[in-house]
C-alpha positions in Angstrom: 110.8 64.9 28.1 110.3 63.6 24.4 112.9 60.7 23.3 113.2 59.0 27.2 112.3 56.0 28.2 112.2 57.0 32.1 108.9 57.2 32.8 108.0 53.8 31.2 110.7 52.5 33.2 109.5 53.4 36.0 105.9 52.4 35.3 106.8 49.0 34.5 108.9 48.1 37.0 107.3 50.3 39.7 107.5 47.2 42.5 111.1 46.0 41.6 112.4 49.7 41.3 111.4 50.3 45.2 112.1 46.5 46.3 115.7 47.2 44.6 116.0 50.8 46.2 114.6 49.9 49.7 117.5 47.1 49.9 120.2 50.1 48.6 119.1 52.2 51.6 118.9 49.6 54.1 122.2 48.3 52.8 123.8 51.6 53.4 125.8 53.7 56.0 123.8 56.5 56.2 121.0 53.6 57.7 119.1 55.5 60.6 117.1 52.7 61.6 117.2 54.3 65.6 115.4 57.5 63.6 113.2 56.2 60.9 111.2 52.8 60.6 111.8 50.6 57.6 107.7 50.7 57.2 108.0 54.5 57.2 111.1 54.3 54.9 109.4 52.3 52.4 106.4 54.4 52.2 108.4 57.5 51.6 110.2 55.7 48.9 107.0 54.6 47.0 105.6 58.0 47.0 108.7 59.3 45.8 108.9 56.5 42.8 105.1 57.8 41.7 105.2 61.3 41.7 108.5 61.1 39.8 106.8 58.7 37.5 104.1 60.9 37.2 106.4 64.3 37.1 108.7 62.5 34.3 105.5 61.7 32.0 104.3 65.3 32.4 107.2 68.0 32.5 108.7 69.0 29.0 112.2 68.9 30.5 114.3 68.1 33.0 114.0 71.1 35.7 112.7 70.4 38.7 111.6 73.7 39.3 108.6 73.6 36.4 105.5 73.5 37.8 105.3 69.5 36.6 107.7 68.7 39.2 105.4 70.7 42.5 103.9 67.8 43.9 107.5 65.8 44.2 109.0 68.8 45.6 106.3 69.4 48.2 106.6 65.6 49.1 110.7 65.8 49.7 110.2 69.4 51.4 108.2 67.2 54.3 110.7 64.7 54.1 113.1 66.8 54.6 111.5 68.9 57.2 110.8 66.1 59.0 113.8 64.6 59.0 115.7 67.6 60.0 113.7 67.8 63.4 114.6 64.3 64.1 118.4 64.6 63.4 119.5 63.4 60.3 122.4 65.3 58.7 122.0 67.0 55.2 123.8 64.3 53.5 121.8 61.4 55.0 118.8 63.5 53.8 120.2 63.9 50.2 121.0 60.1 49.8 117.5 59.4 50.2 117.3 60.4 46.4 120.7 60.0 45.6 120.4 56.3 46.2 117.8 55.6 43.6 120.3 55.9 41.2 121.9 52.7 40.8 118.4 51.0 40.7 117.2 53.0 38.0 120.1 53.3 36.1 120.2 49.1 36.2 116.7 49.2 35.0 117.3 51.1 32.0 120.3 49.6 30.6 118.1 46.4 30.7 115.4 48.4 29.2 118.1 49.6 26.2 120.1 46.5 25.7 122.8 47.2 23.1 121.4 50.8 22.0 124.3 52.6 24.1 123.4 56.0 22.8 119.8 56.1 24.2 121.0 54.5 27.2 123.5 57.9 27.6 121.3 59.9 27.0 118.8 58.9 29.3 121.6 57.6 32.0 122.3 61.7 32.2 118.4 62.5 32.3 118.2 60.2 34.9 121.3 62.0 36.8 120.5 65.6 36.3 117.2 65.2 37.8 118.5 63.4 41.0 121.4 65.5 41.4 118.6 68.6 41.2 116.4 67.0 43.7 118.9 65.9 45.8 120.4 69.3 46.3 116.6 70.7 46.9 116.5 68.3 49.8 120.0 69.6 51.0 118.4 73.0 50.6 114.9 72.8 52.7 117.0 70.0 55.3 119.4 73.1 56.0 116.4 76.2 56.2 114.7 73.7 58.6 117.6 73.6 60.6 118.2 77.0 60.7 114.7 77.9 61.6 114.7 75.0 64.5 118.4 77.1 65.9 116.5 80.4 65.3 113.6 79.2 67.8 115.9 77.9 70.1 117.5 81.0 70.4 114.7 83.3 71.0 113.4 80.1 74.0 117.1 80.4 75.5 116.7 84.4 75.3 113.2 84.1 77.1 114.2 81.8 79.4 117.5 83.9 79.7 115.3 87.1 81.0 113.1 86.1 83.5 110.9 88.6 85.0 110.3 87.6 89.0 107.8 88.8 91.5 109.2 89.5 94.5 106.5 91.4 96.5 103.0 93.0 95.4 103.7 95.9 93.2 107.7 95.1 92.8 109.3 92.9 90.0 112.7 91.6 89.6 114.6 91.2 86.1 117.9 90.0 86.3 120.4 90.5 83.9 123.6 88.0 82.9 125.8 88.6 79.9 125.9 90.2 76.8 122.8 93.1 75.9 122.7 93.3 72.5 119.5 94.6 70.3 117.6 91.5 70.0 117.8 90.7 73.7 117.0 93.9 74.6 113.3 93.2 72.6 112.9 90.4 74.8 114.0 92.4 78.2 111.4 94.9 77.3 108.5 93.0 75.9 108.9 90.4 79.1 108.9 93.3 81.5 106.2 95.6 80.3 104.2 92.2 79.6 104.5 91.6 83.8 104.1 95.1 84.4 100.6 94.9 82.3 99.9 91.4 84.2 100.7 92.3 87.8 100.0 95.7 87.9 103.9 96.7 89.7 104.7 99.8 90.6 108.5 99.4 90.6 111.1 96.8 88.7 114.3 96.4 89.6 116.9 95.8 86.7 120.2 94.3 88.2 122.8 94.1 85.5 125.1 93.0 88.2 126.1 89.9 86.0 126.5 92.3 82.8 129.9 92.0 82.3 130.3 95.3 80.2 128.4 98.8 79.4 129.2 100.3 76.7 126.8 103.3 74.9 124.8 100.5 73.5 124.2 98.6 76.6 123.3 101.9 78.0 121.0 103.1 75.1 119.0 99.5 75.3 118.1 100.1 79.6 117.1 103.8 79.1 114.9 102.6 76.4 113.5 100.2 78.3 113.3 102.3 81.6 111.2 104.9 79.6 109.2 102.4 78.4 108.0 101.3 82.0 107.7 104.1 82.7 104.3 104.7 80.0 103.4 101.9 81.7 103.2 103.3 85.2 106.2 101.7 86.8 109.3 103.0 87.5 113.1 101.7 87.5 115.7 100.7 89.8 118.9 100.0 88.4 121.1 97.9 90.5 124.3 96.3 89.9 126.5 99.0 90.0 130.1 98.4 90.2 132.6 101.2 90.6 133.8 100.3 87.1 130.4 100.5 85.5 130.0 104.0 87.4 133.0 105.4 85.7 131.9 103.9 82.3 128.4 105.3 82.2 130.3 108.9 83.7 132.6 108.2 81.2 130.0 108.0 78.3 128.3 111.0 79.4 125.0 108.8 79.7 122.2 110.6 81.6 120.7 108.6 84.1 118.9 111.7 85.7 115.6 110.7 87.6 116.7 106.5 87.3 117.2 105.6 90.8 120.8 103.4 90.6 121.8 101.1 93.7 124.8 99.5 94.1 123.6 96.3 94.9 120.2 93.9 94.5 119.7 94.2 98.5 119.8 97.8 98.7 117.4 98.1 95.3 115.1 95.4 97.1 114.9 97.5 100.3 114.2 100.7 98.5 111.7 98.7 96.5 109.7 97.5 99.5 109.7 101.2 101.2 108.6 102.6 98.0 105.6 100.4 98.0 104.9 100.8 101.9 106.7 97.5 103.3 109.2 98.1 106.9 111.9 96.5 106.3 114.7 95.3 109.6 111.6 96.7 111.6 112.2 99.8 110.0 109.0 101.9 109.5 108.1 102.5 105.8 108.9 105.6 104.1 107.0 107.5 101.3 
């Protein structure tokens, strides 16, 4: 950037600039002390001051996203990153650049003095590289966000699905709320997974706390019945309802050769006979 006094600016009065700037932030409402040490603060805020004293000297113009300007932007996607996983809001992220402005700008108008046309100039230098930055954090604060939701969605669907031993050979996966195709991933991976791990011989699927079945929901447990079935096991589908009956009648889905039980007991007791366990002193059928 030819004609700009920024980058001597900043050089010169490297030590002021962050003193200046650290008293901005701490001064300000966006202040998460509870989140992020003033020692830790400051040494983000020096870093920052030399790669953009070093990014200002070297890029031939003022966009950030020339390879000049890497190094600052890998430094503010960490800060951002990091500052996403412990809370901060976009806009408390952004400040963190956006308040260097007043500093700087105070800094060159001393540097200018009367020379109001070089002091423009640079004053909108100055503004369009902060304003570019600062929307970068923005950008990386919200992707981090969205990936922390997106892992905390596929935990909760794990944790949703749990796969339960209840006797040698039989497994348990109970079902609550809404199958759609993601889910379904989880149901099957989970199940084959203990299947592989246990070595069972039947699983019971209760969908007794699925509150609808439409084709869908339908398609997603045949899927997943065939699939335990490569896998040596076979189904029982429990759960039911006289509703749920005349829906899957309704829908014309073939559930010919799935063994379907009304409730989790009766599926449990078929279970155990299947795999030679009396049950209410009942001898064990084959």
């Amino acid at each position: 950037m030819e004609g700009t006094k920024i980058p001597e600016v900043i050089e010169r009065h490297q030590t002021a600039l962050l003193d200046d700037w650290m008293k901005q932030q701490l001064a300000a409402s966006t202040l998460r002390s509870d989140l992020l040490p003033s020692a830790e603060l400051r040494e983000q805020s020096r870093e920052f001051l030399e790669l953009l004293r070093q990014a200002s000297r070297q890029a031939g113009s003022t966009d950030v996203a020339a390879p000049a300007w890497q190094p600052l932007r890998d430094m503010l996607t960490r800060v951002s990153r990091s500052r996403g996983e412990q809370g901060f809001s976009p806009s408390e992220t952004a400040t963190f650049v956006f308040s260097f402005k007043q500093p700087l700008f105070s800094r060159l108008a001393e540097a200018y003095g009367g020379d109001a046309k070089g002091l423009a100039w640079d004053t909108w230098l100055a503004t369009a590289i902060l304003d570019q930055l600062g929307l970068f954090t923005t950008e990386v604060h919200q992707k981090a966000r969205e990936a922390v939701i997106m892992r905390q969605q596929q935990e909760m669907l794990e944790l949703s699905t749990p796969v339960v031993k209840v006797w040698d050979g039989v497994l348990a996966l109970p079902l609550i709320g809404t199958l759609d195709s993601a889910r379904t991933q989880v149901v099957m991976e989970s199940l084959l997974q203990r299947i592989v791990e246990t070595g069972a011989e039947v699983a019971i699927i209760d969908i007794t706390g699925v509150a609808t079945v439409d084709t869908l929901v339908a398609q997603h447990l045949i899927k997943t019945i065939t699939a335990a079935r490569l896998m040596g096991a076979d189904c029982i589908v429990s759960g039911i309802r006289p509703q749920i009956a005349a829906t899957i009648v309704h829908l014309g889905v073939d559930l010919t050769g799935v063994v379907t039980k009304a409730s989790l007991a009766d599926a449990l007791t078929h279970a155990l006979q299947r795999v030679g366990v009396s049950v209410n002193g009942r001898p064990a059928r084959a």
